[in-house]
C-alpha positions as CSV (number, residue, x, y, z in Angstrom):
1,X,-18.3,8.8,11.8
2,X,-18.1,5.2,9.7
3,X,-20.1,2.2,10.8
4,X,-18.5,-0.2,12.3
5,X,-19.6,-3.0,9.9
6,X,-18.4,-0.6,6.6
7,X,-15.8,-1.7,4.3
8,X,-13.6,0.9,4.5
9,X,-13.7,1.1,8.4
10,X,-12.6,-2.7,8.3
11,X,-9.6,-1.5,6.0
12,X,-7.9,0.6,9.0
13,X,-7.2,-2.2,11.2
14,X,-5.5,-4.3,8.8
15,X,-3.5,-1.6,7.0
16,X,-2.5,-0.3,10.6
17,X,0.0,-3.2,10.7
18,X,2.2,-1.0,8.2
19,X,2.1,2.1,10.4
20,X,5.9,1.6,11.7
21,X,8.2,2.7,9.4
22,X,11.0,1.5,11.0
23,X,10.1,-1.8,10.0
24,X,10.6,-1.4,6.4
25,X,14.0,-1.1,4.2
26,X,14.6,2.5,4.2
27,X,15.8,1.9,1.1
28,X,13.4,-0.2,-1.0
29,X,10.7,2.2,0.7
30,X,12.7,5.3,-1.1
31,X,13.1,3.6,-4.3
32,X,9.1,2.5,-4.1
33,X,8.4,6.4,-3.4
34,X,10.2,7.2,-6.7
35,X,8.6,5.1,-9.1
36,X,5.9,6.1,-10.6
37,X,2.9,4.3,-8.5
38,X,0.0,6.4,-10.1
39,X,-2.1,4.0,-12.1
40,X,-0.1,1.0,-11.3
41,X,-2.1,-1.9,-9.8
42,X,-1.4,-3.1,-6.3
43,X,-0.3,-6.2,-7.8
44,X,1.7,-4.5,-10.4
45,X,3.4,-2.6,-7.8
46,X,4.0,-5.8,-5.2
47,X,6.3,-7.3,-8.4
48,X,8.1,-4.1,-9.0
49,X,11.3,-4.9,-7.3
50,X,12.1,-8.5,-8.2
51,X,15.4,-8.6,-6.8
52,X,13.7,-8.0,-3.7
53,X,11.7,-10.5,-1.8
54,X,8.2,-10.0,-2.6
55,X,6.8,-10.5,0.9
56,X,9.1,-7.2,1.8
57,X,7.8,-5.3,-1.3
58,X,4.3,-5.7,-0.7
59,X,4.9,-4.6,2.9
60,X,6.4,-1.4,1.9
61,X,3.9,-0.5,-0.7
62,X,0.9,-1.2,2.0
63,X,3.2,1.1,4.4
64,X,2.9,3.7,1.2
65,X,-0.9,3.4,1.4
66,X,-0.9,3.1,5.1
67,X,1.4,6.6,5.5
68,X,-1.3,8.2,2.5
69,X,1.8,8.3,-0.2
70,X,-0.6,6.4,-2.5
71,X,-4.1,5.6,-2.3
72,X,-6.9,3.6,-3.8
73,X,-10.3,2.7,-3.3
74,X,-10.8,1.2,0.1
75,X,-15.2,0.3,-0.3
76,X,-14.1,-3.5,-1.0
77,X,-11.5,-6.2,0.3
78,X,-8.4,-5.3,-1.2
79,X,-7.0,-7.4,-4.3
80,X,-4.2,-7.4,-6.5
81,X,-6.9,-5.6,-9.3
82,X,-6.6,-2.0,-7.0
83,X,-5.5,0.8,-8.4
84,X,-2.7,3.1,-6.6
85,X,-3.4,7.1,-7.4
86,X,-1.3,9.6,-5.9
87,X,-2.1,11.3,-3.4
88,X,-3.4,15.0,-3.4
């Protein structure tokens, strides 16, 4: 069980707010799950679809770390520097 007061405990409350997939374009979430997210940084991955507006990207691509698609390293505040891995 995680303390209360740890980093990555506090990370679950805020990346619960992309739990309902229903809220996200089907599509642009599909097209995010086929690019190739492993090594890209967060704020890589928040510019990949340009023609899209950016608040919607970065939505989808926390719902891919929220849903375990991707991951990255949750022991500090997350910032545009994290790196997305695939997930095993």
């Amino acid at each position: 069980m995680e303390r209360a007061g740890s980093a990555r405990a506090g990370k679950r409350p805020f990346l619960a707010g992309y739990r309902r997939a229903w809220l996200f374009d089907p599509d642009l979430v599909a097209a995010l799950r086929a690019a190739d997210l492993d090594g890209m940084s967060l704020g890589d991955a928040f510019r990949l679809r340009p023609e899209c507006p950016r608040p919607l990207v970065k939505s989808a691509v926390l719902y891919l770390l929220w849903s375990g698609h991707v991951t990255t390293a949750l022991d500090r505040p997350l910032s545009t520097g994290h790196v997305l891995r695939r997930a095993a």
